[in-house]
C-alpha positions in Angstrom: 0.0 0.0 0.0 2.9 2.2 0.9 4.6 1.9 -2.7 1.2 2.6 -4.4 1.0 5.8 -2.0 5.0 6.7 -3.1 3.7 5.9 -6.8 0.7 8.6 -6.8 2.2 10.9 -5.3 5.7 10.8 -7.5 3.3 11.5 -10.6 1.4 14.2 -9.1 5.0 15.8 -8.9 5.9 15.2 -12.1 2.6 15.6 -13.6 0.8 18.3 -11.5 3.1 20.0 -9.3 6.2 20.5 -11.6 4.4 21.7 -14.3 2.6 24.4 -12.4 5.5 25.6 -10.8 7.3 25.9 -14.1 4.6 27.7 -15.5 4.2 30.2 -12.4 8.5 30.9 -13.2 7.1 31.8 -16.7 4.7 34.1 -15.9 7.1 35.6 -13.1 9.4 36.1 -16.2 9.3 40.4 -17.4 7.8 40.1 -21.1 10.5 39.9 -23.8 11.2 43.4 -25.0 11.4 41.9 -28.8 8.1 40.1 -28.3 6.2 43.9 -27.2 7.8 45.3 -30.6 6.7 42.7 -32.4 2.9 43.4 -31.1 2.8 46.9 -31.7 4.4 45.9 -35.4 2.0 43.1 -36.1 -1.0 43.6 -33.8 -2.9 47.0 -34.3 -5.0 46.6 -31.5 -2.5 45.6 -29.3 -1.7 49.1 -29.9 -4.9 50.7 -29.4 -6.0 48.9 -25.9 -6.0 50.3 -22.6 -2.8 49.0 -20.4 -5.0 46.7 -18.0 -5.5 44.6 -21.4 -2.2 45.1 -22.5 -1.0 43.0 -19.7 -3.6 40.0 -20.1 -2.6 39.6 -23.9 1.0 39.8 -22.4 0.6 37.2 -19.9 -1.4 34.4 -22.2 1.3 34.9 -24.9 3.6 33.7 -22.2 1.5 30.9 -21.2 0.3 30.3 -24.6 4.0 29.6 -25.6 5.0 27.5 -23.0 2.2 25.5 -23.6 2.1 24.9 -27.0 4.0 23.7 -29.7 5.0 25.2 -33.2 6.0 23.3 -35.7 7.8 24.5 -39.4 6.5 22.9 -42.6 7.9 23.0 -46.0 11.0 24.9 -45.2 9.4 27.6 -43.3 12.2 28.7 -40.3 10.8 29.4 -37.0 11.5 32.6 -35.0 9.8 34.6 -32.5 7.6 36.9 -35.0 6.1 33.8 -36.6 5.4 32.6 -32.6 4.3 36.0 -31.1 2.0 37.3 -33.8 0.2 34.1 -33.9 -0.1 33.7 -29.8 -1.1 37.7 -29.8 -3.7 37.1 -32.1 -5.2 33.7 -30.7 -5.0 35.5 -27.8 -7.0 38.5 -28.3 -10.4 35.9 -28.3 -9.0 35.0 -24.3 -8.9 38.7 -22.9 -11.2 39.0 -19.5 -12.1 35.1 -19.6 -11.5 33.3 -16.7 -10.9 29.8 -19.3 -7.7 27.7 -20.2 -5.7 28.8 -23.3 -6.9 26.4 -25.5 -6.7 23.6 -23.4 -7.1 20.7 -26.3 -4.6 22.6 -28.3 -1.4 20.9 -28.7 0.6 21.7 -32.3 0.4 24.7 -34.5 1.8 23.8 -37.5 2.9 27.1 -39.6 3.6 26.8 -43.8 5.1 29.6 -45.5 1.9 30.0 -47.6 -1.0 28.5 -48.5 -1.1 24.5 -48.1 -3.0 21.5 -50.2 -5.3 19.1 -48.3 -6.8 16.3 -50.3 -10.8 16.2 -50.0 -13.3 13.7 -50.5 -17.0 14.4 -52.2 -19.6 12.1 -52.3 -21.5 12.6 -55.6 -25.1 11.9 -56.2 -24.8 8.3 -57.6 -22.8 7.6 -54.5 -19.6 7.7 -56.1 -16.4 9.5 -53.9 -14.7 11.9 -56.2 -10.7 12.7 -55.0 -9.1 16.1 -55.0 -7.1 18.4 -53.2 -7.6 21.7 -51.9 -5.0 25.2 -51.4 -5.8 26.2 -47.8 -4.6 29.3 -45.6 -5.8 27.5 -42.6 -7.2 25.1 -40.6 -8.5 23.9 -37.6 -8.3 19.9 -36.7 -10.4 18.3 -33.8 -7.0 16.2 -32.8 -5.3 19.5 -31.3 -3.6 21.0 -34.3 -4.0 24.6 -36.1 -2.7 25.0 -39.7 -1.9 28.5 -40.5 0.1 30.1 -43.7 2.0 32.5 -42.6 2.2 34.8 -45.9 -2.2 35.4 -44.7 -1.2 36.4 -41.5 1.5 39.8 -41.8 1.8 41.8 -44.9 -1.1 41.2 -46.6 -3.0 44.2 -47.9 -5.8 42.5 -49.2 -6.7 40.6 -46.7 -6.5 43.3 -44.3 -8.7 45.4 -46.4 -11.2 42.6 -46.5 -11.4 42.4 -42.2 -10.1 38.9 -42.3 -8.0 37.2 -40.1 -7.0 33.9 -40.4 -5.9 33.1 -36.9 -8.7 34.5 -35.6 -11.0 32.1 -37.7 -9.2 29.3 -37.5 -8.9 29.8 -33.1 -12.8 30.6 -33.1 -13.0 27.0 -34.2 -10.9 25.8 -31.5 -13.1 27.3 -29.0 -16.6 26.7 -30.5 -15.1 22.6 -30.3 -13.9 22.7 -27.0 -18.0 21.7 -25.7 -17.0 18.4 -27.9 -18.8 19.9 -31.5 -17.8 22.0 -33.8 -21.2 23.6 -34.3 -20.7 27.3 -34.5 -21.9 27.0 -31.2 -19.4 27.5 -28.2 -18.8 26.9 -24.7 -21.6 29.0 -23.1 -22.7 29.8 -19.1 -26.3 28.4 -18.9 -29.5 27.0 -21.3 -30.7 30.6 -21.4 -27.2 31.9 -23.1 -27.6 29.0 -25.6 -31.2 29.3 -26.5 -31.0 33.1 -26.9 -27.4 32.4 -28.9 -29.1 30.1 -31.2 -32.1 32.3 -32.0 -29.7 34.8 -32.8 -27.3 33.3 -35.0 -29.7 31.4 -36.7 -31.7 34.6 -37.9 -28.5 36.2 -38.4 -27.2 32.8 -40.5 -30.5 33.5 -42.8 -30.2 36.9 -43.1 -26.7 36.4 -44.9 -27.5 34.1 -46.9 -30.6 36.6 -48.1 -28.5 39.1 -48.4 -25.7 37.2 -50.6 -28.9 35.5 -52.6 -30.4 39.1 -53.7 -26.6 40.7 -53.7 -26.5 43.0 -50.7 -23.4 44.2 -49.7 -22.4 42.2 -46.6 -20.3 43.4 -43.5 -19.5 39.7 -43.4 -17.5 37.0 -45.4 -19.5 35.3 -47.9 -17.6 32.6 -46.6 -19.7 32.3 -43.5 -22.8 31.1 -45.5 -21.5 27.8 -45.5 -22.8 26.5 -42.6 -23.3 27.6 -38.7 -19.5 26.4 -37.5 -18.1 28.5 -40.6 -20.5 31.6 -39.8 -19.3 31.9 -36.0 -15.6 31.8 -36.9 -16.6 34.7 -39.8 -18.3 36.9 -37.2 -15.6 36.8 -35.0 -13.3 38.2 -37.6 -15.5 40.6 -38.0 -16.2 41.3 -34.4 -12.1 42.1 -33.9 -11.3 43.5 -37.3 -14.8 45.8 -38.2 -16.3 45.8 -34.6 -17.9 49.4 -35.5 -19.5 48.1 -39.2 -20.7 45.1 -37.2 -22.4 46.8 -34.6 -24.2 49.0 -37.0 -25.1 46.8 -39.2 -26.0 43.6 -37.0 -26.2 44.9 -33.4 -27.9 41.9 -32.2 -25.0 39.8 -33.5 -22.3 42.3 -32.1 -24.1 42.1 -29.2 -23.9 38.6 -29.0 -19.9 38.2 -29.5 -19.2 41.2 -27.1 -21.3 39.0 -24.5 -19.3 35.5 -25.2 -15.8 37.5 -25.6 -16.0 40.1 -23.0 -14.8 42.7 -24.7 -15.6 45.6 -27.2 -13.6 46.0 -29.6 -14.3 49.3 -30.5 -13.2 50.7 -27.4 -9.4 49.9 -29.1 -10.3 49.9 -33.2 -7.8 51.3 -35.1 
C-alpha cells in the first residue's frame, strides 16, 4: 500500500506540481522586449488597448508559448515573429475570460503559404470523387491549427477585407472545446444557448438573403456555408470591423461582445 501511496504521489510531482510551478516561473518572467515590438508591429489593436489589457494579452502569450508547440512545414524557419504574432492574435479571443488557453490545443503547425489538403466528395450516384484543396488555414479536432504564414503579416488585401486567419481558425478551436464543432461554443447556462441560437440562426439566414439578392455584406461570404463556418466569420469581423458590425447587425455584435468580453471598439484602429 505504501509503494502505491509513493507511486501517486511521484506522478502528481511530475505531472501536477512540476508543471505548475514551471509555468508560475514563466509568468514571473518580465515580457520579452522583442516580443512587445513585435505586437505593436504586427498587432494593431495591441496598440490601441488600454494597459489593463495590455498586460492580459502579455501574460497568455507567455502561457500560450510554454504551452504549446509550433511546428515548421515546408522549409518555413521558426522565429519569435512567426510565434508571437500568432499567440497575440489567438489570444486577443481569451482577454477577460477566466478559461484555459486552448486547453485541447497541442501543435500549431505554420507553412510559408497557403497549403494543399486532399478532400473527399460524395456525388449523387454515391460515387467519392478525390481532389485536393489550397488552404490558408485550418483547424483539426486532434489538437492541431494550420496556419500560412504569408495570410497572416503583410497582406493588404486581406487586411482590407477584415479577415483574419488566426482569428477564424482559433474561433474554431473554442466553439469545439463543448466536444462539437457547431458554430456554437462553450456558453454559461441554457438561457445563453437558447438566446445564442435564436440569434445566429436569424443572423445565418439573413446572410445568406442578403448574398442570394446581392446586398453588400459586413460579413464573409464565406460564412454562408454552414453555422460552424458563420461563428468563426463573425468573429473576424467582431475584432477586425467591430464598428460596421455593430451597426449593421447589433444583435449579433451584441452577442460576440457578451461570449468575448470585450468591445472591440473601445481599441479599433
Amino acid at each position: 500500500m505504501g509503494y502505491l501511496a509513493l507511486i501517486v504521489v511521484m506522478l502528481l510531482l511530475i505531472f501536477v506540481v512540476v508543471p505548475r510551478l514551471r509555468l508560475r516561473a514563466v509568468l514571473a518572467r518580465a515580457f520579452p522586449t522583442n516580443y512587445a515590438k513585435i505586437l505593436r508591429r504586427n498587432l494593431p489593436e495591441y496598440r490601441h488597448m488600454p494597459t489593463d489589457l495590455q498586460m492580459q494579452l502579455k501574460r497568455r502569450i507567455k502561457q500560450f508559448l510554454y504551452e504549446k508547440n509550433f511546428v515548421a512545414c515546408a522549409g518555413l524557419v521558426l522565429n519569435d515573429e512567426i510565434k508571437v504574432t500568432i499567440a497575440g492574435k489567438a489570444c486577443l479571443l481569451l482577454l477577460n475570460r477566466e478559461i484555459e488557453i486552448y486547453p485541447s490545443l497541442t501543435h500549431i503547425l505554420v507553412y510559408p503559404g497557403s497549403f494543399v489538403v486532399p478532400r473527399q466528395q460524395r456525388n449523387e450516384d454515391g460515387t467519392i470523387m478525390q481532389s485536393h484543396q489550397a488552404l490558408s488555414g485550418e483547424s483539426w479536432s486532434d489538437g492541431r491549427v494550420i496556419l500560412a504564414w504569408d495570410q497572416i503579416v503583410d497582406n493588404e488585401h486581406v487586411q482590407s477585407m477584415g479577415q483574419d486567419v488566426v482569428l477564424h481558425e482559433f474561433a474554431h478551436q473554442l466553439d469545439s472545446e463543448n466536444g462539437s464543432t457547431n458554430g456554437a461554443p462553450d456558453l454559461p447556462s441554457t438561457q445563453a444557448y437558447q438566446r445564442w441560437s435564436q440569434v445566429m440562426q436569424a443572423e445565418f439566414e439573413r446572410l445568406h438573403e442578403d448574398l442570394a439578392q446581392g446586398i453588400p455584406t459586413v460579413l464573409d461570404p464565406y460564412g454562408a456555408t454552414n453555422p460552424a463556418e458563420f461563428f468563426a466569420v463573425a468573429t473576424e469581423a467582431f475584432y477586425k470591423k467591430s464598428r460596421l458590425l455593430a451597426e449593421a447587425h447589433p444583435a449579433l455584435f451584441a452577442q460576440l461582445k457578451q461570449y468575448y468580453k470585450v468591445d472591440p471598439r473601445e481599441w479599433a484602429f
